[in-house]
N, C-alpha and C positions, 0 to 999 in steps of 0.2 A: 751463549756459553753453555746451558744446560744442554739446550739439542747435541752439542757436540759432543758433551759428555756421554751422554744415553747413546752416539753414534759409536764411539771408539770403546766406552765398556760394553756395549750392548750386544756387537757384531757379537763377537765369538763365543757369545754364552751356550748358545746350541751347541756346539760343535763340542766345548767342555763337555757337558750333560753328556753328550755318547760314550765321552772316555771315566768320565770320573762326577759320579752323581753330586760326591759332598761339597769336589772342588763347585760346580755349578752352584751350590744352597749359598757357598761361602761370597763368591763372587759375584753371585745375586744380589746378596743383601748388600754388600758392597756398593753395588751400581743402585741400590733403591733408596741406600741413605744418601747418596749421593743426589739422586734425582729429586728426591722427592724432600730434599733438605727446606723446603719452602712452600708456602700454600700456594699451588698451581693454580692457576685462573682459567676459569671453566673454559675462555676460550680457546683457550688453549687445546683443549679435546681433540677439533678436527685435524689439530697437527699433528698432535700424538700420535694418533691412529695412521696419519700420512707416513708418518716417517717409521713406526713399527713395521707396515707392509714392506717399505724402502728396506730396512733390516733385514727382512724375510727374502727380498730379492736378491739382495748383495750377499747371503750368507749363503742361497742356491747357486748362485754365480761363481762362488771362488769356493766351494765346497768341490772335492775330487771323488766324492762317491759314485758306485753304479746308477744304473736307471734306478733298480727296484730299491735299493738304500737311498737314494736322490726324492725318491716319492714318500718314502716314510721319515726322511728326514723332515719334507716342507710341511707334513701331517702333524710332526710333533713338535716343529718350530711355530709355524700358526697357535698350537693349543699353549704352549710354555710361554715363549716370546706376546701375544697377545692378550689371552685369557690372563694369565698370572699379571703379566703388567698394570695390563687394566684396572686389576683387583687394586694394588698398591696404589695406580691413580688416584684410585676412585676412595681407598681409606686413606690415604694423604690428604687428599684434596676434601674433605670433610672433618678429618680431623682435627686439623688446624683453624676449622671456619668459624672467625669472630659472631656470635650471634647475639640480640640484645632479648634476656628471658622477659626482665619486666625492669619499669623504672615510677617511682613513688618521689613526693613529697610533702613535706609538712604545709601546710597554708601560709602561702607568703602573706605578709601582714607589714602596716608599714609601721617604721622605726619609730621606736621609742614610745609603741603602745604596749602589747600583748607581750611580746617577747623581750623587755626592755630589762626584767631580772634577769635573763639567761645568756650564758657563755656560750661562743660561737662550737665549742666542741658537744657542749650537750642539746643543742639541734642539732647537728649532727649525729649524734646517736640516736637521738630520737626518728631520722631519717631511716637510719641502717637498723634499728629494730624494725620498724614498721616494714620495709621492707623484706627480713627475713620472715616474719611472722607471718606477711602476705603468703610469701613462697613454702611457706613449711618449710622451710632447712635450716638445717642446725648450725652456727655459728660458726661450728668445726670445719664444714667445705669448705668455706673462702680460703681462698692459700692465697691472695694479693688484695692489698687495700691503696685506693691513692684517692684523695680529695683536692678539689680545688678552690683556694680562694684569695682574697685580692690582702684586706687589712687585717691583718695578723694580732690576736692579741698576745701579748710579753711575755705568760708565764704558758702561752699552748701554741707556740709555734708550728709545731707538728701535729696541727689540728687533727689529722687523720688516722694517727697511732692515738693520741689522746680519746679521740671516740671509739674509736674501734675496741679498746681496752675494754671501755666502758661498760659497750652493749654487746660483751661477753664474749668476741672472738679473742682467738687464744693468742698468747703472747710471745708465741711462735710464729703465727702469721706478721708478715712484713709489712708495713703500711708508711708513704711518703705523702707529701703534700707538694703542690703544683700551685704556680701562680700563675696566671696569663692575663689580668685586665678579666672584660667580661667575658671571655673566653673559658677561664681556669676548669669552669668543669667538664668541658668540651677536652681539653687538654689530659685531665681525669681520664675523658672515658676514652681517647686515643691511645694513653699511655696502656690502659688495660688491654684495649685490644692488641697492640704491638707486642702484649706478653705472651696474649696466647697465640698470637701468629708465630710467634719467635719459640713457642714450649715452654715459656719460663711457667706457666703456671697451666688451669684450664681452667678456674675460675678465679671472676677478679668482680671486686666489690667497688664501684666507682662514686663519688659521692661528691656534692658541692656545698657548701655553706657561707652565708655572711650574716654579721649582724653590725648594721649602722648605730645602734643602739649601743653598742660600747666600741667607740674608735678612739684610739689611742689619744690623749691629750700631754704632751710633755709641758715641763720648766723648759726653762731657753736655755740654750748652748752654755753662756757660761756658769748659769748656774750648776747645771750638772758635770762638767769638768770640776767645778769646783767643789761638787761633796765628793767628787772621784776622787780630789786631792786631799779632802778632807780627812775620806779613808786610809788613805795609804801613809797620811804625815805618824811620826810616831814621835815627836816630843808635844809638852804643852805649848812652848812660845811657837810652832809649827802651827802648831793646832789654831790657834788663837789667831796667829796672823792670816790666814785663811776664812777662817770665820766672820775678822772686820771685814773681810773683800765680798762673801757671801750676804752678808746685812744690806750692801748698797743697794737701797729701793732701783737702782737702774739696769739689776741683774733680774729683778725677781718681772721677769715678763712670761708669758705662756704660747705655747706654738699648737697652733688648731693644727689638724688635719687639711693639707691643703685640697685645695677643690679644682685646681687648675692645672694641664700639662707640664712637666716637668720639661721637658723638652722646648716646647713654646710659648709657656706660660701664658698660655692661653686658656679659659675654660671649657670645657668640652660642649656648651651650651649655646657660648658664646663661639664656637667652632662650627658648629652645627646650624645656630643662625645663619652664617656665612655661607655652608655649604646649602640650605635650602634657598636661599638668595640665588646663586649662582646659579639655579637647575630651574629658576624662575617658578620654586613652587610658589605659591600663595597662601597665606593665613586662611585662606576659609577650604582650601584643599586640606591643611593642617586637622585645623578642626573639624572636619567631616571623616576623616581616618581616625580621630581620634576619638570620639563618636561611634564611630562603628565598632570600633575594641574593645568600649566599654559593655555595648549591646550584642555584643557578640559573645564577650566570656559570660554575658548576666544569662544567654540563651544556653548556652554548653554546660553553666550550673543547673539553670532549670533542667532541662534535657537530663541530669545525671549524666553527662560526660566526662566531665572531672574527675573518673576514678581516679585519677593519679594521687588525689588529696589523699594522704592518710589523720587519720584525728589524732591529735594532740593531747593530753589532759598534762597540765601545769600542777606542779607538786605544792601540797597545803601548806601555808605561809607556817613558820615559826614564833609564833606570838609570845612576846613574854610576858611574863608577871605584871607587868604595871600595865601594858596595856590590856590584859584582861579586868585589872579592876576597875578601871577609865570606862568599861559599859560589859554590862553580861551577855549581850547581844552577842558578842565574838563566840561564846559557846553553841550559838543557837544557827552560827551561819555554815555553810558549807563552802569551805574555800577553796577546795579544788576546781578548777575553771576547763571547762572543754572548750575549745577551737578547731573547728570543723568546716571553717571557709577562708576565701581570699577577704581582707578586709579593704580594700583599694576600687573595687570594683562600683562605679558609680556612673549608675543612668542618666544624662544631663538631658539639653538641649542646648542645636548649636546658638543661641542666640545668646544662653548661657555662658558658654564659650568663649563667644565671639569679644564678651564685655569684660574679658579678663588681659590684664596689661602685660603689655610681654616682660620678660625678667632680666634676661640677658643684653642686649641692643635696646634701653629704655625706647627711644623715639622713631627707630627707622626697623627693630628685630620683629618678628613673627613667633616663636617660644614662647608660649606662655607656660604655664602651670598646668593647666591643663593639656596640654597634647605634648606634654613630653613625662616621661616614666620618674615614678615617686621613688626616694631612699625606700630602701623594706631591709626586712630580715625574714630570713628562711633557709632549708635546707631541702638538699633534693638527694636522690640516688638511685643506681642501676645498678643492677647484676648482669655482667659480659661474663659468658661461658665459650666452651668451643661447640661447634654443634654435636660431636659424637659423645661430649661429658654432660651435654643437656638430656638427649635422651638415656644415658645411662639414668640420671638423677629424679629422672619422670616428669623436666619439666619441657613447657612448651615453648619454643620462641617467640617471640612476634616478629623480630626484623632482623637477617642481615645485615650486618655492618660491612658495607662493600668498598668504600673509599671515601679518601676525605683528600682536605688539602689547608695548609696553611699560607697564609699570605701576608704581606707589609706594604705600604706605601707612604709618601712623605706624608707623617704625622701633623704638618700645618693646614695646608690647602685641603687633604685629604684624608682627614684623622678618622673620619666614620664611614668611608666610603670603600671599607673592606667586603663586602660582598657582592658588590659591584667586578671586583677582580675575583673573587674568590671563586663565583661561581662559574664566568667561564672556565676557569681554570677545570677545575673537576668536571666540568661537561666535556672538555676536551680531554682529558684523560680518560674516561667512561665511555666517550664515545656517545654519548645521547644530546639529543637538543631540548628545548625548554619544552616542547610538546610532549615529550616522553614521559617529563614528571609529573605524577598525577595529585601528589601535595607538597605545598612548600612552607616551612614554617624557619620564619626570620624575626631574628631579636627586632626589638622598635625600643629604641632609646628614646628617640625622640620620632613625633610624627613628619617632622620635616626628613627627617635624614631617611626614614626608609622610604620615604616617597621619591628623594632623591635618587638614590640606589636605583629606585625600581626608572627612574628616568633615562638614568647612564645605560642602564640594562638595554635599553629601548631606543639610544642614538648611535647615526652611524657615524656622529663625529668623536663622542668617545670612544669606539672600539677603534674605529682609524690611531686616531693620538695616543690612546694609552692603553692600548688592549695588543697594538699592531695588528690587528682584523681588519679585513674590507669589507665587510659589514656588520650592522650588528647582531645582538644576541638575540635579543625579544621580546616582549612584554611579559609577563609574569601575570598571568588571568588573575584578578581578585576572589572569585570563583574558587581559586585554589590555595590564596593563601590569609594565612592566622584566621582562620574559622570559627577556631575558639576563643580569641581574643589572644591577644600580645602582652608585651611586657608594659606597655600603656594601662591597660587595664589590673592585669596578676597583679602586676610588679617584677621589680629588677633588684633581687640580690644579686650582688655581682656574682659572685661566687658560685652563685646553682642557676644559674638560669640557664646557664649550655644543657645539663641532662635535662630539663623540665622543657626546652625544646626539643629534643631527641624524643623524648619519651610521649610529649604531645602527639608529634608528628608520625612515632607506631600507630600511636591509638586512632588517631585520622586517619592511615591508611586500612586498618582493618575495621573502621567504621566505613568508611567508604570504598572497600573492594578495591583498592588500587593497586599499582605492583611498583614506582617507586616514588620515596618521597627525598626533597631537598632542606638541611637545614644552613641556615646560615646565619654566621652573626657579627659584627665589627665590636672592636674593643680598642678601649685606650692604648695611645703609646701607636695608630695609625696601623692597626692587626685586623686580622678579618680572617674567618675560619669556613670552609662549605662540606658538609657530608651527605653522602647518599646510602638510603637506608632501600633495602629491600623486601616486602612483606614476604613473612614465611610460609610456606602453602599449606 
């Protein structure tokens, strides 16, 4: 549809130009907002230029000038029609291009230790300072904010305007919140890109957070219908009759946080048992990945690879009165606390491992405690610009955001087995195969499950039945992926773990020279996400 467009505006633009200059400016720009309404894909190039010359034929062809007007026409249709074109290609096709400047997070840390006083909105800002501060830029750039996260607390629903307030962007700028399962800040950072592909914005501040540390605990259903009635009655005998119904000890029950699919009331554990079953992993495969996750993030910490951490300092407790004169001590201590690492990350042995009971499937499951990812809290975030507002702003990218893809499958049988689809998908979209990527960084929920994935990746009976391929995809070298350890090891806020693999998996490619990387993650509710990142040269 576009080519046709650039065909039937584009012929007769020359021929204008000779009679009427401004009509040409006019109808130029006409045909360029037209064309170039969209970020054109590089590969696109060799066509362009194909079908510009084709323009330049067809316009000597049905043009009635002389020789020597025929000759200075195709001189100055070549310089207008090519040169200029070109030019608009080439600031079209850049201007709109999603790029990722830097992506930071606080130290995941697991629930209901370090971060057990604070509100899931102020990690969160604590995220999005750290990160502006990294960048030197002032609050004021961002023009879009979006976060994602899974358990919402009551009174900060719009986690993402609630922190962004905070840590001082202005209350002009827009900011919504996203939920996807483990997804959501993956979801975050697509939504940004799609602003600046679409113009809505040129920078967008993308950011995830969770904290297991405060999940919502209610009264049971009829209790709370019943202070709702409570409220609204407006006599006493109203009142009072309501109140006997409220009193009956067999209203006053408590509703946890459920821990099981909504959809099959199944737990995702107890899911995940089933699906490493079926792919015939083994428990000591289990524990030897999860193993490696562990000694793998403890090498990327030594190593200093972890820039992504930003350090933390927790604000000095409010002491009162009584308990200062309970000890004088409290005068003498320093309460402000720095957090400056992941606290999950733990060097075993598999034999250690091996003698931990599984959780899920008591007698016949493989899950244990160990090789599957602990509750945390934390917060993550990235700044997506467009490449031509990055270098106005002096900063440098590190990766192209070139495609993604979303994906679903029946949430029973195959609730975590979303990158197993995901990624072919996006490789057949990109046009690359599994040898192209030269890093892959993939959520690990649990050690069965992505050992699974990388199974399905690797049969040619799953691409036949559920991919419809006649062959398969391909093994996924180890070599290339989670080098710096997994969600196994970090940890898994629901909520940021999608940027903390994106941003992982820049800093591996320009650690390691590569030119593309894959991320991918499966999420509750049987979702699964894949993107491909390009290092910046």
């Amino acid at each position: 549809l576009q080519l046709f467009k650039f065909l039937v505006y584009c012929m007769p633009l020359n021929i204008i130009k000779f009679q009427n200059n401004q009509a040409h400016t006019r109808v130029h720009f006409f045909v360029c907002r037209l064309f170039y309404s969209y970020d054109v894909n590089r590969q696109l190039s060799v066509v362009f230029i194909v079908v510009v010359c084709f323009c330049i034929i067809l316009n000597v062809l049905f043009c009635g000038q002389r020789k020597k007007e025929r000759k200075m026409f195709i001189q100055r249709c070549f310089v207008s029609s090519f040169v200029r074109l070109s030019r608009h290609y080439a600031s079209a096709a850049g201007q709109n291009l999603p790029v990722l400047v830097d992506g930071i997070r606080t130290p995941f840390v697991q629930s209901s230790t370090l971060y057990k006083s604070l509100l899931s909105y102020e990690l969160q800002k604590y995220a999005f300072l750290g990160l502006l501060r990294r960048l030197k830029i002032m609050p004021s750039t961002v023009q879009y904010v979006v976060s994602g996260t899974v358990i919402q607390e009551a009174r900060t629903t719009n986690v993402s305007r609630e922190a962004a307030l905070h840590a001082g962007i202005p209350n002009t700028v827009p900011a919504h919140t996203v939920t996807m399962a483990c997804i959501s800040s993956n979801q975050a950072i697509t939504s940004c890109l799609e602003s600046i592909r679409s113009g809505v914005c040129e920078v967008a501040l993308a950011g995830g957070v969770e904290s297991m540390s405060d999940v919502p605990i209610r009264l049971g259903r009829r209790l709370r219908c019943g202070m709702l009635d409570l409220s609204r009655a407006k006599s006493m005998p109203q009142k009072l009759k309501i109140l006997s119904g409220l009193l009956n000890p067999a209203n006053w029950n408590i509703e946890f946080p459920s821990v099981s699919e909504f959809s099959s009331s199944e737990t995702m554990g107890h899911s995940g048992d089933r699906l490493a079953s079926s792919f015939k992993v083994s428990r000591r495969e289990q524990d030897e990945y999860a193993l490696r996750s562990h000694m793998l993030a403890k090498k990327a910490f030594d190593d200093g690879k972890m820039v992504d951490i930003i350090p933390i300092v927790l604000p000095s407790r409010n002491f009162h009165f009584h308990h200062l004169m309970k000890s004088f001590i409290y005068l003498c201590l320093d309460t402000e606390k720095l957090i400056d690492h992941d606290n999950g990350i733990r060097v075993s042995t598999l034999e250690k491992l091996s003698s931990l009971k599984p959780v899920f499937r008591k007698h016949v499951g493989t899950i244990t405690a160990g090789n599957s990812s602990f509750l945390s809290d934390g917060a993550s975030a990235c700044l997506i610009t467009s490449e031509t507002k990055a270098k106005m702003l002096g900063l440098k990218p590190k990766v192209y955001l070139r495609d993604y893809v979303y994906v679903a499958q029946d949430p029973k049988d195959q609730l975590l087995l979303g990158p197993a689809y995901a990624i072919p998908k996006l490789l057949d979209k990109v046009k690359l195969k599994i040898s192209d990527i030269d890093v892959f960084e993939m959520h690990e929920a649990f050690a069965g499950q992505i050992l699974a994935n990388l199974k399905a990746l690797d049969s040619d009976l799953f691409a036949e039945k559920f991919l419809g391929k006649s062959r398969k995809i391909g093994a996924i070298p180890l070599e290339k992926l989670n080098t710096w350890g997994g969600s196994l090891s970090i940890g898994h806020p629901f909520g940021a773990t999608g940027i903390r693999l994106v941003t992982h998996a820049a800093n591996r490619l320009i650690d390691t020279g590569g030119k593309y990387a894959l991320v991918s993650a499966c999420a509750s509710g049987g979702l699964g996400h894949a993107m491909l990142l390009e290092r910046y040269p």
